[in-house]
N, C-alpha and C positions, 0 to 999 in steps of 0.2 A: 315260642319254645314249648314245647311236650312238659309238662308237668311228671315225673316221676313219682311212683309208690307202690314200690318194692315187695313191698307186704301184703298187699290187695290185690285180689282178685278185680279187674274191672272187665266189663264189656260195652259196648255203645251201639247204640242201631239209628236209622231214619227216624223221623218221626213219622212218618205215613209210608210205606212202601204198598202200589199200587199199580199190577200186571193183567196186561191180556190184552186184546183188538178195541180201539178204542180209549185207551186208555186219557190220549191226548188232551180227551173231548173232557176229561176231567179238571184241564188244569186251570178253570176262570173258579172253581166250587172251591179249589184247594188254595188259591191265591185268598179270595176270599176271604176263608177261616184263617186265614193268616193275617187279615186286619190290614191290609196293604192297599194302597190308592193308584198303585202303578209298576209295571214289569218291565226292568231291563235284561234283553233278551239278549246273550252274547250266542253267536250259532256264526258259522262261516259262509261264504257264498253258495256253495253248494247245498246246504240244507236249508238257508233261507230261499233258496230258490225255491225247494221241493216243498217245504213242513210250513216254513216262515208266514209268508203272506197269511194263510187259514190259520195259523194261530194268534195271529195279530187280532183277525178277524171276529175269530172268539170272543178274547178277550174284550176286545171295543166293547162287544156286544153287550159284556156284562158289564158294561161302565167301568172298565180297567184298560187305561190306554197305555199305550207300549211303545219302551223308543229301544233299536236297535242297534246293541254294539257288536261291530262286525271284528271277527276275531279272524287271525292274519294266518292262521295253520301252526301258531310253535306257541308253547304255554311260559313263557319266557317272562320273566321279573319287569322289563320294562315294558311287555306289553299289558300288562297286571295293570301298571301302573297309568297307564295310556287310557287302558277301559274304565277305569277305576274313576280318573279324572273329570269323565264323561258324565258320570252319575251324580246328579241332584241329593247329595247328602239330604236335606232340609225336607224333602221328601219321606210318607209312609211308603218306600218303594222295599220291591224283591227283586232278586237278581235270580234271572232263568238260565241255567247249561245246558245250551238245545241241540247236542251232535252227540262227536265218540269223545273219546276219552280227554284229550288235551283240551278241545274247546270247556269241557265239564273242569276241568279242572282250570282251566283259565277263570269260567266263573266262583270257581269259589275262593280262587284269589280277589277276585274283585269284589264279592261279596264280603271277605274276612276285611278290605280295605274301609268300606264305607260303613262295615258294621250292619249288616242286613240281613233277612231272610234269604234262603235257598233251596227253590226249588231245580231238583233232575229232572232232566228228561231227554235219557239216550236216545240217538236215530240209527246207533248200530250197538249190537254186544260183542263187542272185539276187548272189552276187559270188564274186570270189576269194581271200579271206579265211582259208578254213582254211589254205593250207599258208604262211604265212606267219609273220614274228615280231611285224607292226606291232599299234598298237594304236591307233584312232583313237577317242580324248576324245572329249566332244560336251556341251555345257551342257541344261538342262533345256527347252529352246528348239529343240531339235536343230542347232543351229548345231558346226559343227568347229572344237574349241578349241585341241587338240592331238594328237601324233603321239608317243607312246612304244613302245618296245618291247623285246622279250622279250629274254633274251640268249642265246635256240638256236630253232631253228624247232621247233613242234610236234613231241612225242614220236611220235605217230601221227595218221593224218587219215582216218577210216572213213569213205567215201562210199556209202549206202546206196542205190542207185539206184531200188529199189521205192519207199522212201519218198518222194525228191525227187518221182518223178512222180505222187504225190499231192496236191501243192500246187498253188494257181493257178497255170497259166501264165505270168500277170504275173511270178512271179519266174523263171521259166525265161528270159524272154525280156531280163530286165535282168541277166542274168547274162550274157547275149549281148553286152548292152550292155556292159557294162564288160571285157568279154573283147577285144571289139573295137580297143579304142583305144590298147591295148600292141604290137600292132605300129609303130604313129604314135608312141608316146612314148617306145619303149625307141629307137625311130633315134633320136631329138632330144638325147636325154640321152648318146647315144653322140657324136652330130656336135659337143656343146657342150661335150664333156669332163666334165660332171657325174656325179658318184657317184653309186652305187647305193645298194640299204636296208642293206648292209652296208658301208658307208662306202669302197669301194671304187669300180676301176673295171668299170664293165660286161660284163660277158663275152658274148662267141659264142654260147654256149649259150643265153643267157638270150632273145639276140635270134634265134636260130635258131627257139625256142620259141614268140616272142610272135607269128611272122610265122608259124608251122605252125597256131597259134590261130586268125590271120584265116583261113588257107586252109579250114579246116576245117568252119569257120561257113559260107564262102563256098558249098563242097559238099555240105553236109548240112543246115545250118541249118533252112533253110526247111520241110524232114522233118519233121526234132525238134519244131521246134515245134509241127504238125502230129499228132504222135504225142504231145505233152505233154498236148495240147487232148484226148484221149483218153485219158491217164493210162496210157498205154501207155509201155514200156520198151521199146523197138528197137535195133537195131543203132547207126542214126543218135542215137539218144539219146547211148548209152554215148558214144559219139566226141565227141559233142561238150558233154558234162557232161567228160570228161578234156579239152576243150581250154579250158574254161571255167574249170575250177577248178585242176587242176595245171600248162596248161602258162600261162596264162596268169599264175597263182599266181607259178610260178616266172618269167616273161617280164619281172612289172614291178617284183620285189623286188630282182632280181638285175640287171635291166634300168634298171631306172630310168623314172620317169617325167617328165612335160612338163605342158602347157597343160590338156590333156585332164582330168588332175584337180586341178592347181590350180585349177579353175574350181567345184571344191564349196566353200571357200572363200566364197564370193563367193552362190554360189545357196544356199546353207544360211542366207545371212543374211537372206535375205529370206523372211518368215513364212509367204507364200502358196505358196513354191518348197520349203519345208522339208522338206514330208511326201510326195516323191517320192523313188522308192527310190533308191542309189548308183549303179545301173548306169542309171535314167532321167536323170538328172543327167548321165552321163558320155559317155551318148551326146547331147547339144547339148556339152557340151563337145570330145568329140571332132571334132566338125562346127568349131566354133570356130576349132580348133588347126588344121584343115585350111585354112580362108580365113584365117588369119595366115602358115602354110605356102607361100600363094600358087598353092595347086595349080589345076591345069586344068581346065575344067567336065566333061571327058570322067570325069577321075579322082573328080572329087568325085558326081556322076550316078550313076556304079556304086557308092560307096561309100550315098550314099542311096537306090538303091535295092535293095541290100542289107537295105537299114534296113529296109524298108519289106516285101521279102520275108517277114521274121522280125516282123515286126508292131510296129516301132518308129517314133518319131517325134523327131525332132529339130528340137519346137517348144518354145517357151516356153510355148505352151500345155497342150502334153503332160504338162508339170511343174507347171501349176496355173494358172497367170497367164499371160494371152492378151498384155499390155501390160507394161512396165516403166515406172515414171514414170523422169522427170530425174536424180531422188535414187538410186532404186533402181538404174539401171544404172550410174552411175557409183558407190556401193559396191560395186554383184558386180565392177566390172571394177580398182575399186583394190585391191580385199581379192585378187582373182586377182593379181594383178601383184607383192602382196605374200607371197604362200605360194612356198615355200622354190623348188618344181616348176618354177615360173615361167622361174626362172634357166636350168632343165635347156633354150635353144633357141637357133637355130642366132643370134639375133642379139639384142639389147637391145631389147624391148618397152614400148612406152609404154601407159599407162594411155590415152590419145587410141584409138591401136588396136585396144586390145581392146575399146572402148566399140563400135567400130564393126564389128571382129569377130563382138559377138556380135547387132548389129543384122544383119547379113549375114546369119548362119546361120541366124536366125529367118526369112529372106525365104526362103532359100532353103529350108530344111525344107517352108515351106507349101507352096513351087512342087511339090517332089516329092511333097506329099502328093496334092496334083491332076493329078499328071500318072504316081505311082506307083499310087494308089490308086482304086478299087481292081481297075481292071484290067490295073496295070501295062504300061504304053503301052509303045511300045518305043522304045528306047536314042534313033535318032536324033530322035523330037521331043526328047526333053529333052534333047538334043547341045546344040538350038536356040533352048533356051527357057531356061535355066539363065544 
């Protein structure tokens, strides 16, 4: 359980965060420093296929041998529990998160079980997950059941930048997504008094952070992705894989969040919406947050066509299902209304509004998809048409 204090200011970070080409080749030095005799490595078939084997390899090398728990694709309590089993308590062992977002978070469940070290280390930036302590549940359905976590952020967080940019793009660009929408939720949860992931209040830094994030997407973004589609490592990469995953990391743990992802809640429960990644999710959510915000057409126009720059869509269709029936949107918008996030905003929210929030958002995502894509019209038609 989250410890509360109300009256403090807190913030929490890695203890080691370490980016760029190569990074991998770090992780026997950083084991090491950590006093450990041996790495359980949780990654899924796919990345042990790709990464596995050569870091195994490594490590032998440095006299740390490694046994592999094979993680089944869903971050689910009894598979915590399954991995968990596996690990040699008796053991100076570390628990390695060597994929995207779930397997990372599988490990730190398994990690929080046995009581161990943890090191990251993503093989795509499709969210901001490593450098944080949370750990998001999820039933065999992909639906979000709960939110536990760690009690220290990440021993270390190896960001391998050669590798990420071997992955489809899709996750480069939903990493964008979910980066996004912490400048929007770390102000709400500041304006509303609500606590951060360290039961604390919000800090400066966090939100100095989450706003350096959008700025950064906003200048480079469009590059990056550009140069992901290439599997090329640029300049513009690097910058904005570090606004993706640390500052953003740090923006919305220390920050706080709002609407923008209470709204997984709500879309995870609906079967056709499930199997869109977090940061597709979070960018209609953050569009959402934005028309409950009551912002301007001017402000919301740049902010979609931002979106749209970076190859995102802020439709309900983008996430699977073109249509919500009756049923289904008043679930996403009561289940929203009921995740903790909700409260983090500048005023009392009805289930009425978010119903029509997120009817909003969906009009207005397709207007910018015709009016952004794909020759990106310029600013004042869609001043006009928005």
């Amino acid at each position: 359980m989250n410890e509360r204090h109300p009256t403090l200011r807190i913030a929490g970070f890695p203890g080691r965060y370490m980016q760029g080409p190569g990074a991998l080749e770090a992780l026997p030095a950083v084991a090491q420093n950590l006093g450990v005799r041996q790495l359980c490595v949780v990654s899924d078939d796919t990345v042990d296929h790709a990464v596995g084997r050569r870091v195994s390899e490594q490590l032998l090398a440095a006299g740390l041998p490694t046994r592999r728990l094979r993680f089944d694709g869903e971050c689910t309590a009894s598979a915590i529990e399954n991995l968990a089993s596996q690990v040699d308590s008796e053991e100076r062992v570390a628990v390695v998160g060597l994929g995207g977002g779930k397997a990372i978070d599988t490990a730190k469940g398994v990690a929080k079980a046995v009581g161990a070290p943890l090191i990251v280390v993503p093989t795509i930036a499709s969210n901001d997950s490593p450098t944080s302590r949370l750990i998001v549940i999820y039933d065999d359905a992909h639906k979000v059941v709960a939110v536990e976590y760690l009690s220290r952020n990440p021993d270390a967080v190896l960001v391998d930048t050669r590798e990420i940019v071997k992955a489809p793009v899709r996750y480069f660009r939903a990493g964008i997504g979910d980066a996004l929408s912490k400048k929007f939720e770390a102000a709400q949860c500041m304006t509303a008094g609500g606590l951060n992931f360290h039961g604390g209040m919000p800090t400066e830094t966090a939100r100095i952070l989450a706003e350096r994030s959008y700025e950064i997407i906003l200048a480079h973004g469009a590059a990056a992705v550009q140069a992901v589609t290439r599997h090329e490592c640029t300049t513009e990469v690097e910058t904005v894989i570090e606004a993706t995953v640390l500052q953003s990391g740090l923006g919305f743990e220390s920050g706080g969040l709002s609407i923008s992802h209470a709204m997984l809640r709500g879309l995870t429960a609906v079967p056709a919406l499930a199997n869109a990644l977090h940061g597709e999710m979070v960018v209609f959510g953050t569009v959402v947050q934005l028309v409950l915000e009551q912002r301007d057409h001017a402000e919301l126009q740049r902010h979609l066509q931002l979106l749209s720059r970076v190859g995102l869509s802020a439709t309900l269709a983008a996430l699977g299902k073109a249509t919500l029936t009756a049923g289904e949107l008043d679930k996403v918008a009561t289940l929203t209304h009921q995740a903790p996030y909700a409260k983090n905003f500048d005023r009392p929210l009805e289930v009425a509004a978010i119903k029509r929030a997120i009817v909003e958002a969906d009009r207005l995502g397709h207007i910018a998809e015709g009016y952004f894509s794909p020759n990106h019209l310029s600013v004042e038609r869609q001043t006009k048409s928005v």
